[in-house]
C-alpha positions in Angstrom: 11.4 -26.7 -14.9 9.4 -25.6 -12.1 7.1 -21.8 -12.5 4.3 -20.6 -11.7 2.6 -16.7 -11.7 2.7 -14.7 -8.5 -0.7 -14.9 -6.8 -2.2 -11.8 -6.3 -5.6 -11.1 -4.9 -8.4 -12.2 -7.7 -7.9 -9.2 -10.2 -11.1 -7.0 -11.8 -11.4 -4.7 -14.9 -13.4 -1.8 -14.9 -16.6 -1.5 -17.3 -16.6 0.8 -19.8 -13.3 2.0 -18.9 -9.5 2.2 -20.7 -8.3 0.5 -17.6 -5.5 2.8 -17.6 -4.7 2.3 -14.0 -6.2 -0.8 -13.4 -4.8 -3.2 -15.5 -3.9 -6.7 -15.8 -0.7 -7.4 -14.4 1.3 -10.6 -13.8 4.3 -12.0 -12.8 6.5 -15.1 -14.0 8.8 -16.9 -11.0 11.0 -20.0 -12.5 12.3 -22.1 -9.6 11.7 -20.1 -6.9 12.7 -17.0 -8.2 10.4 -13.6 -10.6 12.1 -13.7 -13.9 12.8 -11.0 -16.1 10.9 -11.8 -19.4 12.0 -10.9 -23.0 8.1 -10.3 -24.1 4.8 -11.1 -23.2 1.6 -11.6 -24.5 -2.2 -11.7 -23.0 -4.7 -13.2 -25.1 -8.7 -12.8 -23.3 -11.2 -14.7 -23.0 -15.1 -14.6 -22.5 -16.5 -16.6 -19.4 -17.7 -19.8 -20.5 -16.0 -19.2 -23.9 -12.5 -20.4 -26.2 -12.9 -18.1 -28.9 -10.7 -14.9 -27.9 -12.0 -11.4 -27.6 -8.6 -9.9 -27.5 -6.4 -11.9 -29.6 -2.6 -12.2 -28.6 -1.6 -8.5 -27.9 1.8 -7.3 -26.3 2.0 -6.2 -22.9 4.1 -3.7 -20.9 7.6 -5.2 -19.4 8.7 -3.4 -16.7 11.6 -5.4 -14.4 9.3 -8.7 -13.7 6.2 -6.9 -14.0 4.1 -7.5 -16.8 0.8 -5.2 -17.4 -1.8 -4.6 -20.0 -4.5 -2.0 -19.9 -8.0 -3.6 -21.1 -9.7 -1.4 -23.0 -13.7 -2.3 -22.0 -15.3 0.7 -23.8 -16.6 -2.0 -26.3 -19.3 -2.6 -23.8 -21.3 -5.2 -26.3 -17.8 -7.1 -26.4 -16.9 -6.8 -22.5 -20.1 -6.3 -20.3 -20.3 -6.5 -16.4 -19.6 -10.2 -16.0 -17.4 -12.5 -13.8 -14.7 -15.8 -14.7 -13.1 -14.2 -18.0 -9.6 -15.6 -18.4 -6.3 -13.7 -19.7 -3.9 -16.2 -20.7 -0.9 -14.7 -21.2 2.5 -16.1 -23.0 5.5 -15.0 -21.4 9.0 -15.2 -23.2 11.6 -16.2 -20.8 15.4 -17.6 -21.4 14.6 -18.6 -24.7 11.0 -20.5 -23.7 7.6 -19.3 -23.5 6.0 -20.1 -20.5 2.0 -19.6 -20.4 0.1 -18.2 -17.6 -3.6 -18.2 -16.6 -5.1 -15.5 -14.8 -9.1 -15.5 -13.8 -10.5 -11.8 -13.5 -14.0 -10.0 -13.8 -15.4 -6.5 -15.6 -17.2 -4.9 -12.7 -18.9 -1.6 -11.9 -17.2 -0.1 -9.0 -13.4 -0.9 -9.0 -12.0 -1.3 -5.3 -7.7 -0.4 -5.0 -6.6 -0.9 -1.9 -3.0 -1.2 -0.3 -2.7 -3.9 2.0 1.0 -5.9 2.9 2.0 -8.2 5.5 4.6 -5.5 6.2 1.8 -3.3 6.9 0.2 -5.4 9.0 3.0 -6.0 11.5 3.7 -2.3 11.2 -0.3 -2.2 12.7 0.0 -5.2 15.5 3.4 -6.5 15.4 2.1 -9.5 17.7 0.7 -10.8 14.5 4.2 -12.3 13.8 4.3 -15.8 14.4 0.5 -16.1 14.0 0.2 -16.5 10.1 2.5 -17.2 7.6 4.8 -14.6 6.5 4.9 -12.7 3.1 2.1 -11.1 0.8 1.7 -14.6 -1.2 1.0 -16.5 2.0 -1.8 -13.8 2.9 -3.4 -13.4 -1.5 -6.4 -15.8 0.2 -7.5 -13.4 2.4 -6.6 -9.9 0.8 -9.0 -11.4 -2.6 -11.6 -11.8 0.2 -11.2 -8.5 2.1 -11.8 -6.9 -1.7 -14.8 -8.7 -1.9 -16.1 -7.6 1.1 -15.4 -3.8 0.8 -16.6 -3.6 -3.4 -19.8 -5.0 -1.6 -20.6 -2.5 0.6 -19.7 0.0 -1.8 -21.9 -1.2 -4.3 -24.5 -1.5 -1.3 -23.5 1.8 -0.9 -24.5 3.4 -4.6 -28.0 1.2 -4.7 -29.1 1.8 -0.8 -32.0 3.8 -1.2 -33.0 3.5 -4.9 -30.6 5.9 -5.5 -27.9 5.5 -8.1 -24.9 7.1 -6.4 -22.2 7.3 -9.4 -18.9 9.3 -9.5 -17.9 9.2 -5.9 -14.7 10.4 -5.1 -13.4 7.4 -2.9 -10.9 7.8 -0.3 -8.3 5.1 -1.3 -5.9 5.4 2.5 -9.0 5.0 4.3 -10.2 2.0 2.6 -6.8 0.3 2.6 -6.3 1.1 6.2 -10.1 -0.4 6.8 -8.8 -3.1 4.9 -6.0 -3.6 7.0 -8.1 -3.8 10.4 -10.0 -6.5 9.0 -7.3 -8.6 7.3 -5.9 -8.3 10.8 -9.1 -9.1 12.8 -9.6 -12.4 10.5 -5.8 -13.3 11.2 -6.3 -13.3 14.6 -9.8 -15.0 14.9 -7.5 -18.0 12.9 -5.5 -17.9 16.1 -8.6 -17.8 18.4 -7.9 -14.7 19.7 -11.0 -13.3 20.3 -10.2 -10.5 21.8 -8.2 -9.0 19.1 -10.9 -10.3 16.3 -13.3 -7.5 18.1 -11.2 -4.7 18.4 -10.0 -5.0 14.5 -13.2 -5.9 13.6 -14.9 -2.7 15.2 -11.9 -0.4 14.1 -12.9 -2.0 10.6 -16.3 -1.3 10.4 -16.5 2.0 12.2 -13.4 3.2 9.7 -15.3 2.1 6.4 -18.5 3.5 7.8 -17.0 7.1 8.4 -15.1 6.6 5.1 -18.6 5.6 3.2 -20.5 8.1 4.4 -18.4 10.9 4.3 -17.4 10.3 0.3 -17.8 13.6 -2.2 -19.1 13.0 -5.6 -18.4 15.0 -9.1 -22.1 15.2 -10.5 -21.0 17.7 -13.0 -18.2 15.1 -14.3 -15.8 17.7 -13.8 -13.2 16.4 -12.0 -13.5 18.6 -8.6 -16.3 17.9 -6.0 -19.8 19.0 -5.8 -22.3 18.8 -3.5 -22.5 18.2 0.3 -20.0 15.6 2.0 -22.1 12.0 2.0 -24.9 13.5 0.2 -27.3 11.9 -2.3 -27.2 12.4 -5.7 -28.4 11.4 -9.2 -24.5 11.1 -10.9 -22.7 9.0 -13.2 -20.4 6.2 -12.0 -17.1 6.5 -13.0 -14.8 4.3 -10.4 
C-alpha cells in the first residue's frame, strides 16, 4: 500500500524552549488520501546518532494532524544543532506505518503563514505558472524560512550586539514571505519584470518590519524601550 507524510517546509525546534507552539507535527496520506490515525508515536534522534533521546512517546491526534511538543530545556541533551530525525509510528487501519521527519533546535524560531491560496489571492496571474497546491510549492516555502531566520539572526548579532526578546511581527513576515515566494515563482517563469517588483516589495517590507521590532528587556511580557532600538536582552523567540 502506497503512503507517505505530507511535506511541509523543513521543520525547527526552539532551544531551550517547551515548544508549546512550535511543535513537531505530521501527517499520514495512504493512497492518495490524509488518514485519520488510531495513535501515534515520535521517537528522536541526535544528528549523526541511532541511540534515541526521546524514546517512543505519544503524540497529540487531532483529525489527521499529529503533533508533539519537544521539550529542549535539557539543553546538554538538545543543544543548537541541525539533521536530528523524529521518526514517528503511526497506527492506521490496523497497521503501523513509520514516518521520518528531519528538523533542527535553533535559536530564533521563524512562523510564518504562507499558501498557494494566498498567493493567488496576491497576483492571481500566478495561476498557470507553478503547480497548484501547498505540497507542490513545500520546496520553496522551506527556503523562504531560510532566508528570513537569516536575516533575523543577522539581525540580533549586527553590531556586536546581542538583540534577544524581540517582539516579532508574525503578518508582516508572512506577507514579506509571500512577496518573495512570489517573486521566485515568477523569475521560474522568466518574468523579470514581476521578479523585481516582489522582490523589492520583499525586501523593503522585512526591512521596515526588522527595524521597527519592540523588545521585552525586562522579560515581562509587554514592550520596553524605543521601537528598533538596541538592547542588551535575552532571546526568547
Amino acid at each position: 500500500m502506497a503512503y507517505e507524510s505530507k511535506r511541509t517546509h523543513r521543520q525547527k525546534a526552539l532551544y531551550n524552549s517547551a515548544n508549546a507552539t512550535s511543535p513537531i507535527v505530521a501527517q499520514l496520506i495512504v493512497e492518495g488520501e490524509k488518514a485519520t490515525p488510531t495513535s501515534a508515536t515520535v521517537t528522536v534522534y541526535a544528528p549523526g546518532n541511532t541511540t534515541a533521546i526521546l524514546e517512543a512517546t505519544a503524540m497529540t491526534v487531532t483529525g489527521t494532524i499529529l503533533t508533539y511538543p519537544l521539550d529542549t530545556t535539557t539543553v546538554a541533551t538538545f543543544p543548537l544543532a541541525t539533521g536530528y530525525r523524529a521518526v514517528v509510528a503511526v497506527t492506521y487501519g490496523g497497521e503501523i506505518y513509520t514516518l521520518e521527519h528531519i528538523f533542527d533546535v535553533v535559536r530564533a524560531l521563524v512562523q510564518m503563514d504562507i499558501t498557494y491560496d494566498q498567493l493567488v489571492a496576491l497576483d492571481s496571474s500566478i495561476e498557470g505558472k507553478t503547480s497548484v497546491g501547498d505540497e507542490a510549492l513545500a520546496p520553496l516555502i522551506e527556503k523562504c524560512h531560510d532566508v528570513i531566520q537569516t536575516a533575523i539572526e543577522a539581525k540580533i548579532v549586527r553590531g556586536e550586539r546581542l538583540l534577544e526578546n524581540y517582539i516579532l511581527d508574525t503578518s508582516g513576515v508572512s506577507i514579506a514571505g509571500q512577496y518573495w515566494c512570489l517573486a521566485h515563482l515568477f523569475l521560474a517563469a522568466k518574468d523579470r519584470e514581476l521578479f523585481d517588483l516582489y522582490y523589492k516589495l520583499f525586501g523593503d517590507l522585512l526591512g521596515e518590519v526588522l527595524s521597527s521590532m519592540p523588545y521585552d528587556t525586562g522579560q515581562s511580557g509587554s514592550e520596553s524601550g524605543d521601537l528598533g532600538g538596541l538592547q542588551q536582552v535575552t532571546l526568547k523567540l
